[in-house]
VEXDREN-2710 file (C-alpha; in Angstrom, 1 decimal):
% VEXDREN-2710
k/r/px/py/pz
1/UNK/111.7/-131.2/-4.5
2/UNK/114.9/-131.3/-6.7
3/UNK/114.9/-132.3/-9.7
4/UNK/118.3/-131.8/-11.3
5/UNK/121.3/-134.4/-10.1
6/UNK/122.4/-132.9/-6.9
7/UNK/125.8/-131.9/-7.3
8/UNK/126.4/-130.5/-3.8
9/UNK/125.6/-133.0/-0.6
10/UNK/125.3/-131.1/2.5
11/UNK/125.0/-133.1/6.0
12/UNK/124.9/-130.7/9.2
13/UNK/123.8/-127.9/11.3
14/UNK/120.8/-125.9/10.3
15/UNK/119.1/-123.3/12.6
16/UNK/117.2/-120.2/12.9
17/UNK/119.2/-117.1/14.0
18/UNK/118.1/-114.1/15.3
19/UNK/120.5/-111.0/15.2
20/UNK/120.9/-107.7/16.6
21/UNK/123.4/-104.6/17.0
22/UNK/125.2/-103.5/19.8
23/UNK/127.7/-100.9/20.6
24/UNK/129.9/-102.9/22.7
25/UNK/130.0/-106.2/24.6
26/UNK/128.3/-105.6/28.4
27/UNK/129.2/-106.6/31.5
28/UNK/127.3/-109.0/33.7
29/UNK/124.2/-107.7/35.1
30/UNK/123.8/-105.2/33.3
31/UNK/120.7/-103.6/30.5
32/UNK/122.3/-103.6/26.8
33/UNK/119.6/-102.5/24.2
34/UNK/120.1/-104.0/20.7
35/UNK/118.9/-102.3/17.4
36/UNK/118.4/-103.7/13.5
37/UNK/117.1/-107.1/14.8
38/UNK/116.6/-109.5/11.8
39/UNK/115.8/-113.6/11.7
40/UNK/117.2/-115.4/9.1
41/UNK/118.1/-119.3/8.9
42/UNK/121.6/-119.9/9.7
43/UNK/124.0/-122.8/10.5
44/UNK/127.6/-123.8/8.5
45/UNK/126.0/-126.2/6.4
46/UNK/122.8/-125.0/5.5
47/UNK/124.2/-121.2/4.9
48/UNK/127.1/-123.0/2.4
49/UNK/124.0/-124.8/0.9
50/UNK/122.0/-121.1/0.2
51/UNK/125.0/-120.0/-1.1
52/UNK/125.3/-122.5/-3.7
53/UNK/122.0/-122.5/-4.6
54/UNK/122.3/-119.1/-5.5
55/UNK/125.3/-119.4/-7.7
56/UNK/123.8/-122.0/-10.0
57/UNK/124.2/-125.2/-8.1
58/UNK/122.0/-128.2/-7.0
59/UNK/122.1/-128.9/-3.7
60/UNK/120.2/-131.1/-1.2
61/UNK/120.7/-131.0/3.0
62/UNK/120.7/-133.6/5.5
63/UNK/120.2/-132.8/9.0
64/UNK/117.9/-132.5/12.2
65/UNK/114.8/-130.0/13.1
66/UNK/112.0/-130.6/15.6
67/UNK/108.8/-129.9/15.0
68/UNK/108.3/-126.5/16.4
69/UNK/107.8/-123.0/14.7
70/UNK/111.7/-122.8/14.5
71/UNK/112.1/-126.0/12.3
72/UNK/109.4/-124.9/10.0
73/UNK/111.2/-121.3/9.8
74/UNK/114.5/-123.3/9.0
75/UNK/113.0/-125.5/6.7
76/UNK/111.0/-122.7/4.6
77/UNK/114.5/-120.5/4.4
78/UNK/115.8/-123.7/2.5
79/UNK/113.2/-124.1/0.4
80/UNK/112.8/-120.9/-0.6
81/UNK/116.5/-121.1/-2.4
82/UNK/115.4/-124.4/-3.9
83/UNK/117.6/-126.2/-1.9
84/UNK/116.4/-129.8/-1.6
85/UNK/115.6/-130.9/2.0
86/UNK/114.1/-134.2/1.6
87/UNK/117.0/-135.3/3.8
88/UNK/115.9/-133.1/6.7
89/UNK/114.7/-135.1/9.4
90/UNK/111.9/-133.7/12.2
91/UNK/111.9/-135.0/15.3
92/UNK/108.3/-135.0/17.0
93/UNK/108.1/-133.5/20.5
94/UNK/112.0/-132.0/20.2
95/UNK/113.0/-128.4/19.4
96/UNK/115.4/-126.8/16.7
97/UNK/118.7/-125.5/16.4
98/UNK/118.7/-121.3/17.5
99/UNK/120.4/-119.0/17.8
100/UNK/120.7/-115.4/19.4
101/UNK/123.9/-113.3/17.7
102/UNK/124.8/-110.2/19.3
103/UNK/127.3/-108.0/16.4
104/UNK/129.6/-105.4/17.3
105/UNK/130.1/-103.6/13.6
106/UNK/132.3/-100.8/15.3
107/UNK/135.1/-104.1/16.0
108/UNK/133.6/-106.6/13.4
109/UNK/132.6/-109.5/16.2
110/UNK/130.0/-110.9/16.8
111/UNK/129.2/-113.1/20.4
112/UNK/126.8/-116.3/19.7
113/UNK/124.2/-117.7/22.1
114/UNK/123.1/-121.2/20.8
115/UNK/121.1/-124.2/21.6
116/UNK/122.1/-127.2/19.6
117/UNK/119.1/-129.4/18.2
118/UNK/117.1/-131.5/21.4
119/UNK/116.1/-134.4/19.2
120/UNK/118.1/-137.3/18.4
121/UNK/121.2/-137.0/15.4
122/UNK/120.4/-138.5/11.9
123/UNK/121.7/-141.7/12.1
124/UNK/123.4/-143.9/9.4
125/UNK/120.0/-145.6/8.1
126/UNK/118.3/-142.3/7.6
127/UNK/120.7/-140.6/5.1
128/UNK/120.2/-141.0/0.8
129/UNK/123.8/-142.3/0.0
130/UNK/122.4/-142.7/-3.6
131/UNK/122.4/-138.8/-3.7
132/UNK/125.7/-138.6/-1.9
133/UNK/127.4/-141.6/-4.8
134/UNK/125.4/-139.2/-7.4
135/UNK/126.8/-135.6/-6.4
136/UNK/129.8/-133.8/-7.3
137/UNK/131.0/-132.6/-4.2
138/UNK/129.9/-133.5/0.1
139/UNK/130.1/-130.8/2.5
140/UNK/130.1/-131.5/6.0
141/UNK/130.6/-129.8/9.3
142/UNK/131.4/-132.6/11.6
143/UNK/128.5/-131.7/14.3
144/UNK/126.8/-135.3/14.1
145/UNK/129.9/-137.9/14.0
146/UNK/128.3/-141.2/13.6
147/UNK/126.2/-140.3/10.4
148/UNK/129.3/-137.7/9.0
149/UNK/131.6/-140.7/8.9
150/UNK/129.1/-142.9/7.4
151/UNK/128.5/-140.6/4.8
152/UNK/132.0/-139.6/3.9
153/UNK/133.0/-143.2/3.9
154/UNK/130.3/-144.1/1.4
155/UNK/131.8/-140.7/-0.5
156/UNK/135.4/-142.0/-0.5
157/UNK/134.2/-145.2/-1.6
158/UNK/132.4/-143.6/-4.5
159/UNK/135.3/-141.2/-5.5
160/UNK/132.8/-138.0/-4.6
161/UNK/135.3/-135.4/-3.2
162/UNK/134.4/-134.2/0.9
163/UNK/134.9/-130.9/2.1
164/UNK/135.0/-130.4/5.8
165/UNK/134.4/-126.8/7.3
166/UNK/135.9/-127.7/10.9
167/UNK/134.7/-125.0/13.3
168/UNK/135.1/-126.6/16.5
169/UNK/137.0/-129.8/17.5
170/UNK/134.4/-132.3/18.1
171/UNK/134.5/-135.8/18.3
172/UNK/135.2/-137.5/15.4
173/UNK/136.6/-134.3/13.7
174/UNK/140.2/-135.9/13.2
175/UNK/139.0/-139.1/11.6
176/UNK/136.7/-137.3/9.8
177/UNK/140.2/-135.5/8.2
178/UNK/141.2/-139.0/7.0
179/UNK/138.4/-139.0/4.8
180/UNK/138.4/-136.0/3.5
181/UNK/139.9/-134.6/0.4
182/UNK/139.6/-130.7/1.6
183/UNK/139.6/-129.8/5.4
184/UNK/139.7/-126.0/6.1
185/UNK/139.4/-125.2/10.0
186/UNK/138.8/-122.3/11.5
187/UNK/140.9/-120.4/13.8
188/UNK/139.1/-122.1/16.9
189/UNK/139.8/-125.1/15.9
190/UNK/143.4/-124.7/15.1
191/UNK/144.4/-123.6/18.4
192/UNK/142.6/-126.4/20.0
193/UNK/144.7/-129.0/17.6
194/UNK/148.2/-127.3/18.2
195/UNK/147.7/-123.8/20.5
196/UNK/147.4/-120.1/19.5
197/UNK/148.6/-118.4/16.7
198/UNK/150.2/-121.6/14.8
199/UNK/148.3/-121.6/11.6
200/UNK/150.8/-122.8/9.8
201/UNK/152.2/-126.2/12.3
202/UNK/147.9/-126.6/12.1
203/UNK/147.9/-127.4/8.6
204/UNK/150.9/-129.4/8.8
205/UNK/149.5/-131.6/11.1
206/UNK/146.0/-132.1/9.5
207/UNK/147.6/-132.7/6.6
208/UNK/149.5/-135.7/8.0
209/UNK/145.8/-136.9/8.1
210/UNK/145.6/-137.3/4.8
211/UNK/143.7/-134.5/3.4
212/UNK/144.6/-133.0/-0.4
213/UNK/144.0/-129.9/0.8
214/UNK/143.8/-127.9/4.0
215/UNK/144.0/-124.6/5.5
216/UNK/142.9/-122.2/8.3
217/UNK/141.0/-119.4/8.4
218/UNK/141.9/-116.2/10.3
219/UNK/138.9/-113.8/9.6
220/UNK/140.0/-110.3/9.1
221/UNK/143.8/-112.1/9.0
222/UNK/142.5/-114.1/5.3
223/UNK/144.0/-117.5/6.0
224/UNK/147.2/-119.8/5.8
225/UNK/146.5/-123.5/3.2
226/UNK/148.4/-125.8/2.7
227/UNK/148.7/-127.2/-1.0
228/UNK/150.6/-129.4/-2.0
229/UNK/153.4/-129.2/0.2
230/UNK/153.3/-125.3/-0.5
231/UNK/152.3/-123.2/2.1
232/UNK/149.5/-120.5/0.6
233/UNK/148.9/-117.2/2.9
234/UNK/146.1/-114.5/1.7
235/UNK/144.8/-111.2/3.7
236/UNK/141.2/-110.9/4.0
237/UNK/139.6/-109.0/1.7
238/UNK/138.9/-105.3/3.1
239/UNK/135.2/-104.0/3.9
240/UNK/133.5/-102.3/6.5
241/UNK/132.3/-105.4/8.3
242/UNK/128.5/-105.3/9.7
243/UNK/128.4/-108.6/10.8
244/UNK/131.0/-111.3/10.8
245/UNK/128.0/-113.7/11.2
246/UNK/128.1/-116.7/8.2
247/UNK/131.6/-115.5/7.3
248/UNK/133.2/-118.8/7.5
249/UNK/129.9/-120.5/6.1
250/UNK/130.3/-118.8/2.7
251/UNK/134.3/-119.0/2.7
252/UNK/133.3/-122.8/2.6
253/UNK/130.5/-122.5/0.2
254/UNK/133.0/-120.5/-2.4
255/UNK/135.4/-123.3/-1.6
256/UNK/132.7/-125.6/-2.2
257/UNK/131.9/-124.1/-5.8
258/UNK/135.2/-123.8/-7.6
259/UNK/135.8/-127.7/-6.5
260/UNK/132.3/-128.5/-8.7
261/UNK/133.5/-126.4/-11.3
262/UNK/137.0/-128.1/-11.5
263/UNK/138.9/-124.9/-10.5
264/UNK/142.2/-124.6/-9.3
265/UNK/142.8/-124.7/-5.4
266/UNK/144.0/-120.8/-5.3
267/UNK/141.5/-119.8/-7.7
268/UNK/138.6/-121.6/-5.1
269/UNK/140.5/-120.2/-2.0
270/UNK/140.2/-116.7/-3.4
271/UNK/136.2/-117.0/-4.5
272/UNK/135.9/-118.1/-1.0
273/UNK/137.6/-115.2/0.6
274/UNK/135.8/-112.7/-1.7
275/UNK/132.3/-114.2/-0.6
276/UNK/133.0/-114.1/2.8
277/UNK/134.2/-110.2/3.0
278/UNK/130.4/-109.6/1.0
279/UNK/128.6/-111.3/3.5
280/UNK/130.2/-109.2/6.6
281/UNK/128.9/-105.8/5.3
282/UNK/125.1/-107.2/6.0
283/UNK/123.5/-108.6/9.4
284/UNK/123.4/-111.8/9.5
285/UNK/125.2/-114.7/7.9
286/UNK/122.4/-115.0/4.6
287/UNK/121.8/-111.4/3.5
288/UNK/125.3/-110.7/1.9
289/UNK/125.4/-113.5/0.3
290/UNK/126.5/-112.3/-3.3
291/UNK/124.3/-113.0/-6.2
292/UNK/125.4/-115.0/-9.3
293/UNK/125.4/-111.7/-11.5
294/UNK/127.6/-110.4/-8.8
295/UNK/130.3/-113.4/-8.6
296/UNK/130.3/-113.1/-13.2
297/UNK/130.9/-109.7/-12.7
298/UNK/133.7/-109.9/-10.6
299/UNK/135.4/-112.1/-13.0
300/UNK/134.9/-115.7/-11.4
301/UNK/133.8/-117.4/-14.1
302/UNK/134.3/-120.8/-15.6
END
């Protein structure tokens, strides 16, 4: 149980991914054997969360498991970073979030299987909005709409700052950038909004929405913001990617951080891009997650 003031608020997707190397994408009906299979707890939200936790910050999660092996798997990879999941909810008799992640390192992609959580959403009467009036920052990811907008509302209301990693359009996604102060899609999701390779006309119209802040990411391409009526554009970071596999998560989680520390937006795009070109040279979207010592040393400081 946490016992600092939470300064981070996640609400979303947890789940337990398993992951494994191939050479190349197969055809249908065909045998592909996989090597360097590892399980590790995954999903936008809760990865962000880890991530934070291991640079310093308190953080507490709100979302949905059931009560099989899977959830318990989730819920221990939380714990173990001393992430507070008080706000995790277990359904009886329903399964978990998974995941099955086949990596290509020699073309840095990965393909994704997954099974969204069987058992009802949180709803708005079982989320802590004293700990989201108390914290310094919400992260959300959309995926349950009803409780995300209840949340964020309550934020707004309380002046607590929302960031939104928008992965897929979803329901609820474009009111959700109303309430938002920081809305940073991913490529996916900009193409659905306005069609393919418009970055840029993406984060003009999501910023018509109201957010302070948004932006696009464009994985090995870095990302396009927009800020303040200026139009920001960054390459990715180079490494020899393993895994591209909790990339965005830890973009968002950077983000995330330099908005608690008070940062300035480039400063807090550019943490985020650095974190997210470390996790891609490990399997998996946990592992590469760099450690504090790692993030002083590379001169992002307060």
């Amino acid at each position: 149980m946490q016992t600092l003031p939470i300064q981070v608020y996640g609400l979303g997707q947890c789940s337990l991914d398993y992951l494994g190397k191939i050479d190349a994408y197969p055809p249908s009906d065909v045998k592909c054997e996989f090597s360097d299979m590892v399980i590790q707890g995954g999903g936008p939200v809760a990865t962000a969360l880890v991530a934070l936790a291991k640079w310093g910050l308190s953080c507490a999660f709100a979302g949905v498991v059931g009560d099989d092996l899977f959830g318990s798997m989730i819920k221990d990879s939380l714990d173990s970073e001393g992430v507070d999941t008080s706000g995790l909810l277990v359904r009886k008799g329903f399964d978990s979030q998974f995941a099955f992640i086949a990596a290509e390192p020699g073309v840095s992609r990965r393909t994704i299987f997954w099974r969204r959580p069987t058992g009802p959403p949180p709803s708005p009467e079982e989320i802590d909005y004293d700990l989201i009036r108390q914290a310094k920052v919400v992260h959300t990811d959309g995926l349950f709409a009803e409780v995300t907008l209840a949340a964020c509302k309550a934020a707004k209301e309380s002046g607590v700052p929302v960031v939104v990693d928008a992965g897929s359009m979803r329901e609820g996604m474009l009111e959700l950038a109303g309430l938002s102060d920081y809305f940073l899609s991913s490529e996916t999701f900009a193409n659905s909004l306005v069609g393919e390779d418009k970055p840029q006309e993406a984060c003009e119209r999501l910023a018509e929405l109201g957010p302070r802040v948004v932006g696009v990411t464009l994985g090995s391409k870095g990302y396009v913001a927009l800020v303040d009526g200026r139009i920001i554009e960054r390459p990715a970071y180079e490494v020899e990617a393993i895994d591209t596999t909790g990339c965005g998560d830890v973009f968002h989680a950077g983000f995330t951080y330099g908005v608690v520390q008070g940062w300035d937006v480039e400063k807090s795009l550019d943490f985020g891009a650095w974190a997210a070109a470390m996790v891609g040279r490990k399997l998996g979207g946990r592992a590469g997650i760099p450690s504090l010592n790692a993030v002083v040393e590379q001169g992002y400081t307060e």
